[in-house]
ROLUM-13028 format. One record per atom (N, C-alpha, C): residue number from 0; residue in three letters; z, y, x. Coordinates in Angstrom, 2 decimals. Each point is the difference from the previous one (the first is absolute). Example, Ala and Ser with C-alpha at 12.3 -4.5 7.8 and 13.67 -1.06 7.14 Angstrom:
2
ATOM  num  residu        z        y        x
ATOM    0     ALA     7.80    -5.69    13.19
ATOM    0     ALA     0.00     1.19    -0.89
ATOM    0     ALA     0.00     1.20     0.90
ATOM    1     SER    -0.72     1.05    -0.35
ATOM    1     SER     0.06     1.19     0.82
ATOM    1     SER     0.73     1.09    -0.77
//
This chain:
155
ATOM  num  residu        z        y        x
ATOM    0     UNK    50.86   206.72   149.50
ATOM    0     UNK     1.15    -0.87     0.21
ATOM    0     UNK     1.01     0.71     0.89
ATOM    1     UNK     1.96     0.02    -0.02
ATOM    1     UNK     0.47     0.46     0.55
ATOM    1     UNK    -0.02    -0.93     1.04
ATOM    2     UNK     0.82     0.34     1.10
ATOM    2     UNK     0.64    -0.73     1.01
ATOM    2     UNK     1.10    -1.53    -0.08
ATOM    3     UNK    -0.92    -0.83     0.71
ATOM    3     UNK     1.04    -1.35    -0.59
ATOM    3     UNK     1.26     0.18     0.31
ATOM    4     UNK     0.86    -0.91    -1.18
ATOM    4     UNK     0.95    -0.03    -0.28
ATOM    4     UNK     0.91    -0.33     1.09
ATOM    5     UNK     0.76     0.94     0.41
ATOM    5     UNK     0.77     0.03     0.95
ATOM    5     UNK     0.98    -1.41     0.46
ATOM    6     UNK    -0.07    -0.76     0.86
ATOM    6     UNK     1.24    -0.82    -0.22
ATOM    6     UNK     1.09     0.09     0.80
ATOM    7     UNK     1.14    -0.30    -0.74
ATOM    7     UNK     1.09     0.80     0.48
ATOM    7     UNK     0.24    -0.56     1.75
ATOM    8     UNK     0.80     0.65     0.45
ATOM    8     UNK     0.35    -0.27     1.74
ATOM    8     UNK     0.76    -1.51    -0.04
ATOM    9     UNK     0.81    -0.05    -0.76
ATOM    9     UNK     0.60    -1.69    -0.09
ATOM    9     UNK    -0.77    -1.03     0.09
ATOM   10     UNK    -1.41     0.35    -0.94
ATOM   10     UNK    -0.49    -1.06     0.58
ATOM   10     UNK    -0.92    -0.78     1.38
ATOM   11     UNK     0.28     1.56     0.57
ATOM   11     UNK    -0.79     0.02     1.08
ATOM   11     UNK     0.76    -0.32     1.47
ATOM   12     UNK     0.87    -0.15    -0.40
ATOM   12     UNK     1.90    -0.17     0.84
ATOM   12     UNK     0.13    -1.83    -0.15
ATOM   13     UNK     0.14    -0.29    -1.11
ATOM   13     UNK    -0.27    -1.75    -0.61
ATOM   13     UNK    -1.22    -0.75     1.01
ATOM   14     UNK    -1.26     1.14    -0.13
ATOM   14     UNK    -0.83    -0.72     0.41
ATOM   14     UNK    -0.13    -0.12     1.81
ATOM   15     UNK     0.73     0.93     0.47
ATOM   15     UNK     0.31     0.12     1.44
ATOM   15     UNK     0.92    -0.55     0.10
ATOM   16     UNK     1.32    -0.33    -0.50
ATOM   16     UNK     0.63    -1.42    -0.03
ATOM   16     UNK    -0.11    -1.17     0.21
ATOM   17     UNK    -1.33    -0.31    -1.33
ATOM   17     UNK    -0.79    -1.32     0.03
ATOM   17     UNK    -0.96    -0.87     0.96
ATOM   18     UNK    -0.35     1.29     0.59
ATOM   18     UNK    -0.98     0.15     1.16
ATOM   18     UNK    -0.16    -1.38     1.04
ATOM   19     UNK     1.38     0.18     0.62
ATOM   19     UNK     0.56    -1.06     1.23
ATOM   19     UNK     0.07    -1.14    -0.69
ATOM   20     UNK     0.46    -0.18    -1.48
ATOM   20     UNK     0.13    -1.17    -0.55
ATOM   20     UNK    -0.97    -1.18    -0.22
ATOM   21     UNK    -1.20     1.48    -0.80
ATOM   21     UNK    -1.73    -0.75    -0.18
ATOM   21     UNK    -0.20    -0.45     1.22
ATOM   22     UNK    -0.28     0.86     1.08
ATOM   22     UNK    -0.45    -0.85     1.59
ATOM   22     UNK     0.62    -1.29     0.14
ATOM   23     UNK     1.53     0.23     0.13
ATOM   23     UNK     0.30    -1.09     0.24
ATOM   23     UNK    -0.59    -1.70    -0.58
ATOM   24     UNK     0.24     0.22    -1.29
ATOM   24     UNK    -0.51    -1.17    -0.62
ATOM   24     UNK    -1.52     0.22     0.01
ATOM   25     UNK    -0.72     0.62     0.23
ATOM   25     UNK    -1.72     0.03     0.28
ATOM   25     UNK    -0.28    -0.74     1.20
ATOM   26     UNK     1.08     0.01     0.90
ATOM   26     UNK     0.17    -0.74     1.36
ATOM   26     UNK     0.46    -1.12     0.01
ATOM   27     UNK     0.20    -0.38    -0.76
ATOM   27     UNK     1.00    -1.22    -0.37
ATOM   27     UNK    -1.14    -1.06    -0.88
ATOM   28     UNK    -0.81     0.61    -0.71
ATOM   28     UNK    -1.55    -0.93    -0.35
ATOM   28     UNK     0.43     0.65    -1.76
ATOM   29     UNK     0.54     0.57    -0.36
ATOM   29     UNK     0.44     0.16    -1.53
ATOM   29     UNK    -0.28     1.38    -0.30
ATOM   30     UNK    -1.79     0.03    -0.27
ATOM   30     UNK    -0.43     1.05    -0.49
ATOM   30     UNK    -1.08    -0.14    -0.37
ATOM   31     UNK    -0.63     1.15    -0.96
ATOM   31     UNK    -1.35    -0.42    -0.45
ATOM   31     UNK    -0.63     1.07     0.93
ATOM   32     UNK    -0.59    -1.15     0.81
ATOM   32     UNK    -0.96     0.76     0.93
ATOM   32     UNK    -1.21     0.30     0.56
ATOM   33     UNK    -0.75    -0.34    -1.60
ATOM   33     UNK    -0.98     0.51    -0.61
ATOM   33     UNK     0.13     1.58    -0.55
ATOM   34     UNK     1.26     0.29    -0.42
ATOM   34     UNK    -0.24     1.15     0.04
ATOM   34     UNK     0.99     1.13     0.46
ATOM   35     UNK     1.07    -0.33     1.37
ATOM   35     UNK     0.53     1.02     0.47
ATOM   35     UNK     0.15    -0.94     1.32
ATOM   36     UNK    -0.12     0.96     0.76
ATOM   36     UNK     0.13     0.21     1.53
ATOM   36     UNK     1.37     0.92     0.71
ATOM   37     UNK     0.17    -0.04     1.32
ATOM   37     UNK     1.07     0.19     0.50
ATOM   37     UNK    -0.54     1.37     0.85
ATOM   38     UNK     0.11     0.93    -0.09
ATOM   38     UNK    -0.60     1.32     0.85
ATOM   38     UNK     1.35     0.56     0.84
ATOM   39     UNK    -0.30    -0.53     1.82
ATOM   39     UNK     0.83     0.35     1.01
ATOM   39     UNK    -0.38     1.43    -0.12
ATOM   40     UNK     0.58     1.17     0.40
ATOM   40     UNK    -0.37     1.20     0.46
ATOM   40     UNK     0.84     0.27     0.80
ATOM   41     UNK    -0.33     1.38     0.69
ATOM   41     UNK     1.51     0.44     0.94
ATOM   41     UNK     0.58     1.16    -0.41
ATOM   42     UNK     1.18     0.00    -0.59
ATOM   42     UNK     0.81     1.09    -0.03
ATOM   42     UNK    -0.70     1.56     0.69
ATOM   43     UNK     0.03     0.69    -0.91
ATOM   43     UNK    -0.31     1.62     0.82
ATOM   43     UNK     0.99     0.53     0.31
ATOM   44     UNK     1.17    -0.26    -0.03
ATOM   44     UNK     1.39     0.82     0.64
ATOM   44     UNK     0.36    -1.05     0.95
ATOM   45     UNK     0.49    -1.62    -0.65
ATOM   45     UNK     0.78    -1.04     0.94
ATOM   45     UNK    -1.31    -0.24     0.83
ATOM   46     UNK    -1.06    -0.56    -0.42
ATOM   46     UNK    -0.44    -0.16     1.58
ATOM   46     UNK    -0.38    -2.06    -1.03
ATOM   47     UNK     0.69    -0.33    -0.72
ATOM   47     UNK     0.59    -1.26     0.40
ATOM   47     UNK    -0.95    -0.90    -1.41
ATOM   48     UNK    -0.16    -1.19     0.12
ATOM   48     UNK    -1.02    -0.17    -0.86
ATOM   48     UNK     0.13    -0.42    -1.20
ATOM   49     UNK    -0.44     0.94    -1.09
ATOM   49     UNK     0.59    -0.18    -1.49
ATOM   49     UNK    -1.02    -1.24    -0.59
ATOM   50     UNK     0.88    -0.92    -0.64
ATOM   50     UNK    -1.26    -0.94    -1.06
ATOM   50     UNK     0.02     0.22    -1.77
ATOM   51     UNK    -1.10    -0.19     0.03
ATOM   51     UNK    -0.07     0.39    -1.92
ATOM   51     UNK    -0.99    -0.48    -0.84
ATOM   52     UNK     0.70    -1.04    -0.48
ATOM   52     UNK    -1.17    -0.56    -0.59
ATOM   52     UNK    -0.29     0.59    -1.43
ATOM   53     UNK    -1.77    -0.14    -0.18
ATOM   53     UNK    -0.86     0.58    -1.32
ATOM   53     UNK    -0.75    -0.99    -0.03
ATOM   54     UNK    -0.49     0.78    -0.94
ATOM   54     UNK    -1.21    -0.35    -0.83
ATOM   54     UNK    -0.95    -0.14     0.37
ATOM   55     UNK    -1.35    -0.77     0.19
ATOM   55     UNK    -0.89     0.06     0.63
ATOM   55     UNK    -1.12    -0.17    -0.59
ATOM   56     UNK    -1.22     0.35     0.40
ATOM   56     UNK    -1.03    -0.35    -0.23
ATOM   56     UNK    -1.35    -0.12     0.85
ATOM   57     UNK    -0.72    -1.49     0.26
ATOM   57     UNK    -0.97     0.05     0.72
ATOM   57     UNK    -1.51     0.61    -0.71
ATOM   58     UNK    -0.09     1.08     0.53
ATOM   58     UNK    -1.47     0.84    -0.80
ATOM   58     UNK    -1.30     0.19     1.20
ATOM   59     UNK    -0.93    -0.61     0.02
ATOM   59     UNK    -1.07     0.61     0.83
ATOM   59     UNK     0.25    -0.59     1.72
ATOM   60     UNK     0.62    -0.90    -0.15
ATOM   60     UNK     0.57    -0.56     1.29
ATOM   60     UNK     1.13     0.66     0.52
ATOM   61     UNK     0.68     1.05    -0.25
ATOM   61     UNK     1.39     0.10     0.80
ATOM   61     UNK     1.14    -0.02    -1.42
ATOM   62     UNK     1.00     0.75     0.41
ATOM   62     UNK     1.07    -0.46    -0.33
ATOM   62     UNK     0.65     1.48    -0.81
ATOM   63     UNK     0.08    -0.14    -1.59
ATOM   63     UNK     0.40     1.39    -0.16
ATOM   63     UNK     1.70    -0.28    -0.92
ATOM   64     UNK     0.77     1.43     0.30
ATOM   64     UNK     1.40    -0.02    -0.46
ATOM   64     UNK     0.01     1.28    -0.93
ATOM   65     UNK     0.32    -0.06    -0.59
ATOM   65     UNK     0.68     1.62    -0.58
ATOM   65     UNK     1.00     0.12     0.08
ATOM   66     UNK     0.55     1.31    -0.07
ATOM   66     UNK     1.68     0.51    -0.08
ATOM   66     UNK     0.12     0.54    -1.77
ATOM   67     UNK     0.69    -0.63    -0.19
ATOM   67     UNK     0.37     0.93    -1.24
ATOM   67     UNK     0.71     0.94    -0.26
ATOM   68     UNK     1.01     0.09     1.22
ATOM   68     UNK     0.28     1.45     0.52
ATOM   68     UNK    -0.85     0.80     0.10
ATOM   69     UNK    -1.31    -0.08     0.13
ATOM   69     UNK    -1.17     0.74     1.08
ATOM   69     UNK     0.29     0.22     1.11
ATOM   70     UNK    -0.14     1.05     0.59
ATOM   70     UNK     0.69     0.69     1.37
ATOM   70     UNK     1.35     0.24     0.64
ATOM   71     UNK     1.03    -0.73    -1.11
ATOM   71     UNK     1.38     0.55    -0.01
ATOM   71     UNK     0.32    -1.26     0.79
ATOM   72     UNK    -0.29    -1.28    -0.01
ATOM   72     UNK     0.38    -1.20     0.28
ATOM   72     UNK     0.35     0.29     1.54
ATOM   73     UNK     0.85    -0.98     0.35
ATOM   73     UNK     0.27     0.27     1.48
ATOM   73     UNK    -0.82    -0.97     0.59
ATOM   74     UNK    -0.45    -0.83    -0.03
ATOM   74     UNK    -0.87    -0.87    -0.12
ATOM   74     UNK    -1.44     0.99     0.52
ATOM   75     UNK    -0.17     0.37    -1.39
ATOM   75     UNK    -1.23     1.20     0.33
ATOM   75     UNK    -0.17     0.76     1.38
ATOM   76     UNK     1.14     0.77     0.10
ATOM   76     UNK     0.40     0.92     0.95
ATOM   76     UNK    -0.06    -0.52     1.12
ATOM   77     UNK     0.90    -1.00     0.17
ATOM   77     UNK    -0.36    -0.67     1.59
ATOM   77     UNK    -1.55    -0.15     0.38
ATOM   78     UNK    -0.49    -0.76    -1.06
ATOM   78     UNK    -1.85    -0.36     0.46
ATOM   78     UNK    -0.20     1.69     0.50
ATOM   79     UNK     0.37     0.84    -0.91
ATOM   79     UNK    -0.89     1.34     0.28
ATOM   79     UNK     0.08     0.17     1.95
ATOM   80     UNK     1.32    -0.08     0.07
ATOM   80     UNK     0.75     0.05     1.07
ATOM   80     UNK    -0.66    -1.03     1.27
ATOM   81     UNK    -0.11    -0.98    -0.07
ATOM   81     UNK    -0.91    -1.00     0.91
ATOM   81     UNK    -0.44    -1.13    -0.98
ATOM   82     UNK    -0.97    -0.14     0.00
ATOM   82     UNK    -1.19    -0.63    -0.71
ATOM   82     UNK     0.22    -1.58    -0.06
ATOM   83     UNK     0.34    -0.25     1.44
ATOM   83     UNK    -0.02    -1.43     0.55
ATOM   83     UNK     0.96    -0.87    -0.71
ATOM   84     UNK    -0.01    -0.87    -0.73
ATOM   84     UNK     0.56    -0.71    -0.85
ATOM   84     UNK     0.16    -1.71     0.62
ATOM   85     UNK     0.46    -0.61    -0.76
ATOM   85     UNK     0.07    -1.28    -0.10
ATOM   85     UNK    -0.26    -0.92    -1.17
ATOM   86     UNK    -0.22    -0.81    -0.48
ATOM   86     UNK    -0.94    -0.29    -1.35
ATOM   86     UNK     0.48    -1.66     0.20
ATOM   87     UNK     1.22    -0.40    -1.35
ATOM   87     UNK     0.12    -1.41    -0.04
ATOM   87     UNK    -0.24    -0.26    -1.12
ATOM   88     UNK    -1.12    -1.25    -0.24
ATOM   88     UNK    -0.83    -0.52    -1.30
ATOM   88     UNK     0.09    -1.27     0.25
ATOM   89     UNK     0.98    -0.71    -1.01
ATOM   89     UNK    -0.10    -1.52    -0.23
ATOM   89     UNK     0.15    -0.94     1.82
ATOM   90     UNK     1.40     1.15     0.21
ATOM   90     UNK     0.43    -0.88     1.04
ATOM   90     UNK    -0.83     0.19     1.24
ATOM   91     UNK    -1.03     0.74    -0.04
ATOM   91     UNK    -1.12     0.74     0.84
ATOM   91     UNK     0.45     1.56     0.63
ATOM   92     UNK    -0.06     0.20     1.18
ATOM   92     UNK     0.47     1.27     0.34
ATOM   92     UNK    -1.52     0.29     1.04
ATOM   93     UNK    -0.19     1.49    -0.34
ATOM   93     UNK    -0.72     0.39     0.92
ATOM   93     UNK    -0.06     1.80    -0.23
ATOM   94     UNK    -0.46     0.64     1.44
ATOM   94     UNK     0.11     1.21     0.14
ATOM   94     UNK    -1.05     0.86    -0.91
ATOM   95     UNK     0.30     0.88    -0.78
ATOM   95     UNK    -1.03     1.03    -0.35
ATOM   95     UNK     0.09     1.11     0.38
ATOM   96     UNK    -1.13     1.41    -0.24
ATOM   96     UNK    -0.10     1.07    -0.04
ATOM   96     UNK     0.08     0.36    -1.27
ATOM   97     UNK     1.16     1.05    -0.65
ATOM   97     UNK     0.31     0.45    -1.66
ATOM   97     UNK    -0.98     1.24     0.01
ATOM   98     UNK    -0.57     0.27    -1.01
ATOM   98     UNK    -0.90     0.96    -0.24
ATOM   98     UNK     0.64     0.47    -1.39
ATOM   99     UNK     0.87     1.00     0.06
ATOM   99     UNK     0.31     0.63    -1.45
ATOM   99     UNK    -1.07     0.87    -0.95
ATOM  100     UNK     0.20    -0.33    -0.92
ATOM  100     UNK    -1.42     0.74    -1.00
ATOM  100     UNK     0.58     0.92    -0.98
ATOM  101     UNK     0.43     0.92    -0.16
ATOM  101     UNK     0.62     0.91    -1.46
ATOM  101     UNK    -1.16     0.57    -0.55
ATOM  102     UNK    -1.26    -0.89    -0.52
ATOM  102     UNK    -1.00     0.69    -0.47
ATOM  102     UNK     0.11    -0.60    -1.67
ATOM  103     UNK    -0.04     0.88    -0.50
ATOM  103     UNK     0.16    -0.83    -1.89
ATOM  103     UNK    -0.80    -0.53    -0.09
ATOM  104     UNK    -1.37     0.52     0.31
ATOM  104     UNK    -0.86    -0.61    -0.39
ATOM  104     UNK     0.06    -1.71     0.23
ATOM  105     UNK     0.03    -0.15     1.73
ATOM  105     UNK     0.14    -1.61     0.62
ATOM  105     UNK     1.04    -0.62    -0.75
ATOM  106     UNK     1.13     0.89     0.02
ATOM  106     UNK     1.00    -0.75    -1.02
ATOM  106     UNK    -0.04    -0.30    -1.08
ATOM  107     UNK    -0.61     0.46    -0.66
ATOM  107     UNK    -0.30    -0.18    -1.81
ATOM  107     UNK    -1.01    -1.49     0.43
ATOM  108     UNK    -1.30     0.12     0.94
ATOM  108     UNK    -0.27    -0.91    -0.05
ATOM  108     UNK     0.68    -1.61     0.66
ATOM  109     UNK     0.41     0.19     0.21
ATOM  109     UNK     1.41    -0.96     1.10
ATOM  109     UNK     0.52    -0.33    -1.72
ATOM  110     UNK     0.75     0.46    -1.23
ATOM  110     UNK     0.44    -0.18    -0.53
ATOM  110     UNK    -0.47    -0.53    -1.03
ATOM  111     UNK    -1.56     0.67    -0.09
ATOM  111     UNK    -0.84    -0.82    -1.00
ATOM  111     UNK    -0.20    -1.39     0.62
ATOM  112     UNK    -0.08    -0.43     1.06
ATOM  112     UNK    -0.20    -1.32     0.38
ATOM  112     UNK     1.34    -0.94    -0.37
ATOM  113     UNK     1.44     0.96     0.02
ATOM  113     UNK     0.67    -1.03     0.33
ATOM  113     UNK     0.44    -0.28    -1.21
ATOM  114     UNK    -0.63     0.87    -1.36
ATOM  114     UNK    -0.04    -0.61    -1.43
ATOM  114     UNK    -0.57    -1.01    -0.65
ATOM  115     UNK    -1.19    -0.57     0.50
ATOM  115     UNK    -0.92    -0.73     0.40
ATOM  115     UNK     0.35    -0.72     0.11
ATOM  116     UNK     0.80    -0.62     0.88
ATOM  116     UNK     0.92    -0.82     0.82
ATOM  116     UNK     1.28    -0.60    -0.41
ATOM  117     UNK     0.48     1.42    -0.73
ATOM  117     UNK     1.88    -0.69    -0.40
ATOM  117     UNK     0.03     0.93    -1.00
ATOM  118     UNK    -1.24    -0.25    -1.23
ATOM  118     UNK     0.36     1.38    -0.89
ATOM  118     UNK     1.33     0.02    -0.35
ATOM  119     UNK     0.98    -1.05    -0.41
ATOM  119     UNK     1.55     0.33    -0.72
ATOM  119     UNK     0.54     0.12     1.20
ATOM  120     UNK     0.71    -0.27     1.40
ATOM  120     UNK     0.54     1.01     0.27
ATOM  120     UNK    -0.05     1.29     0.36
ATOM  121     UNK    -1.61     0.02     0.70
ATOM  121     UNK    -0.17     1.68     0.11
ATOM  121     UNK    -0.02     0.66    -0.88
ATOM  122     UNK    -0.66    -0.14    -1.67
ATOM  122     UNK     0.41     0.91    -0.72
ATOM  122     UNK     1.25     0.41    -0.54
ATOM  123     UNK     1.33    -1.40     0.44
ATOM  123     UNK     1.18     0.62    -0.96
ATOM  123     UNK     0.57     0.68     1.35
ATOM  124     UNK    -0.32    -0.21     1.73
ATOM  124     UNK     0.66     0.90     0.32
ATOM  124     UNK    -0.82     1.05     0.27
ATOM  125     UNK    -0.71     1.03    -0.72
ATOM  125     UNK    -1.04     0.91    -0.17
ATOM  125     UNK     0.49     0.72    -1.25
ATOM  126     UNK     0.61    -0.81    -1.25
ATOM  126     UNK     0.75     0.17    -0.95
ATOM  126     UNK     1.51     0.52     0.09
ATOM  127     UNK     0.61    -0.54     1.05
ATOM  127     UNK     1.23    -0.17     0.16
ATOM  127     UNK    -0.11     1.94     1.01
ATOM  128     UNK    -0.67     0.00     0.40
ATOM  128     UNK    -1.05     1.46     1.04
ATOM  128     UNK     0.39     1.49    -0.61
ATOM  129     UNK    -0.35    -0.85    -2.11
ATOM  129     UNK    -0.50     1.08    -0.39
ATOM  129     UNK    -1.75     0.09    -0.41
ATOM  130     UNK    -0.89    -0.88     0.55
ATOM  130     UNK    -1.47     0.18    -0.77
ATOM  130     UNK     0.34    -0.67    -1.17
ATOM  131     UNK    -1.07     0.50    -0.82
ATOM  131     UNK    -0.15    -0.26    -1.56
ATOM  131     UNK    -0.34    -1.39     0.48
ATOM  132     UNK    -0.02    -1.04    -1.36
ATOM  132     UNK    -1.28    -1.15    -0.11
ATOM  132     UNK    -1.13     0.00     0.30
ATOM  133     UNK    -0.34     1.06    -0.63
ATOM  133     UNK    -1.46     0.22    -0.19
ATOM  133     UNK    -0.34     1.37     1.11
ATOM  134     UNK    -0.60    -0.04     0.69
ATOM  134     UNK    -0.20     1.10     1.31
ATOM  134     UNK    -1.40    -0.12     0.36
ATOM  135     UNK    -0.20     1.33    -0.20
ATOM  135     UNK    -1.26     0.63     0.81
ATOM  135     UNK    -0.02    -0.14     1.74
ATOM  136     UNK    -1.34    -0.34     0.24
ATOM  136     UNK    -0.01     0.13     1.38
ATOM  136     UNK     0.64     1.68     0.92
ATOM  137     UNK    -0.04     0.77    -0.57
ATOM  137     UNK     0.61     1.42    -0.13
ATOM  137     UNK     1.19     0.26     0.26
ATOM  138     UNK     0.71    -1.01    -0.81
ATOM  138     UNK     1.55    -0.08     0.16
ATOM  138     UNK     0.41    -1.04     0.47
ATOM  139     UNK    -0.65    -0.61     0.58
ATOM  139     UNK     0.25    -1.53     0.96
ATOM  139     UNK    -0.30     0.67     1.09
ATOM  140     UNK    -0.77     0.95     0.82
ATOM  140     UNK    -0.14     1.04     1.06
ATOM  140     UNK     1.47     1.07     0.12
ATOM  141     UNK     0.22     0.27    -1.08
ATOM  141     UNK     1.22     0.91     0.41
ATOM  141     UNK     1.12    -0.69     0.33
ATOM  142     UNK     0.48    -1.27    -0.74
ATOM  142     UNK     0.80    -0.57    -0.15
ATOM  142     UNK    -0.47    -0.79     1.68
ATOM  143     UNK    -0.87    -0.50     0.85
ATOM  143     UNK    -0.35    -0.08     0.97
ATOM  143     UNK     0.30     1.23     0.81
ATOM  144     UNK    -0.38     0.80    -0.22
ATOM  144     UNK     0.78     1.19     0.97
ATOM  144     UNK     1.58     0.16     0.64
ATOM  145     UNK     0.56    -0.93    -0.72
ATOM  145     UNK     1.38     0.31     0.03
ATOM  145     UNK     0.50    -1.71     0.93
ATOM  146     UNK    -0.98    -0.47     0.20
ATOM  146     UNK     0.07    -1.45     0.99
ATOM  146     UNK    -0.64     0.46     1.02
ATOM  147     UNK     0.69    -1.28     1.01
ATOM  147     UNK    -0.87    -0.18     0.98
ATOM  147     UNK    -0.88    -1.18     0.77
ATOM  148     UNK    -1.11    -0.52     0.36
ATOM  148     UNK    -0.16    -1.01     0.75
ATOM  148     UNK    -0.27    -0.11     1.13
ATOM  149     UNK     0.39    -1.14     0.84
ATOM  149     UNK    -0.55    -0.46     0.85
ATOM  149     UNK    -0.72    -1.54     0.97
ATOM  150     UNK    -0.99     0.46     0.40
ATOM  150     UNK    -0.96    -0.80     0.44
ATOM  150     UNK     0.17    -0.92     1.14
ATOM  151     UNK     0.43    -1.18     0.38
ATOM  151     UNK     0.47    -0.57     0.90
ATOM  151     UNK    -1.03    -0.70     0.96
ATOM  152     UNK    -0.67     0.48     0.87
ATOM  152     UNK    -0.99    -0.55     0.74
ATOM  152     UNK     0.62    -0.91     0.83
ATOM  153     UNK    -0.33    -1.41     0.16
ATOM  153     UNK     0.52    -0.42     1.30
ATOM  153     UNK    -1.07     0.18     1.17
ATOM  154     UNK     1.27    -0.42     0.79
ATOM  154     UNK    -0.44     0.37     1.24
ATOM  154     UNK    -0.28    -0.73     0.74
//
């Protein structure tokens, strides 16, 4: 399998746009929040505290996110940067420790679960990626290589 399908920078500009918008109304009680959460982090240059809400999933008792950026996300970067997070779920706020994972392997499995779970949208945005329909665990690992997750322990 090549490398997933690139998506262009616009939409990644839209979605840092959207950003302040989702919070807002996630704060406001108008979200499904069963399955995205609000992730405080702190800026690695400002200092100052960025919010961003994803995707979530409760696996094994904590709290897992992916980037679909992988590592590029600023989002990402900050956790790398200081760990210490903030974690708002259904109007619930509390402190965690972020544990980033860029292992394909964990990720492929992170992804097989969350097919399980929401096979139509994870597979059309897995589709939308660039994986075939039909995918080998093989190329659900590479195509995992190119994400990232992380593990939200609270604290």
């Amino acid at each position: 399998m090549t490398a997933p399908r690139q998506i262009p920078d616009f939409v990644w500009v839209v979605m840092g746009w959207l950003n302040p918008h989702i919070s807002r109304r996630f704060r406001r009680g108008r979200k499904p929040s069963q399955l995205v959460l609000v992730l405080t982090s702190t800026g690695r240059k400002s200092g100052r505290p960025h919010k961003t809400p994803l995707q979530y999933e409760l696996w094994d008792g904590a709290y897992y996110a992916a980037s679909a950026r992988g590592t590029q996300a600023d989002w990402f970067q900050n956790i790398l940067d200081d760990p210490k997070v903030t974690v708002e779920i259904a109007g619930k706020e509390f402190s965690a420790q972020a544990e980033a994972i860029s292992n394909p392997v964990l990720i492929a499995d992170f992804l097989e679960m969350r097919l399980e779970r929401h096979p139509k949208m994870i597979r059309a945005m897995m589709r939308f990626e660039g994986l075939p329909a039909k995918f080998s665990r093989k190329e659900l690992e590479e195509f995992a290589s190119h994400k990232a997750l992380v593990v939200l322990h609270r604290i």
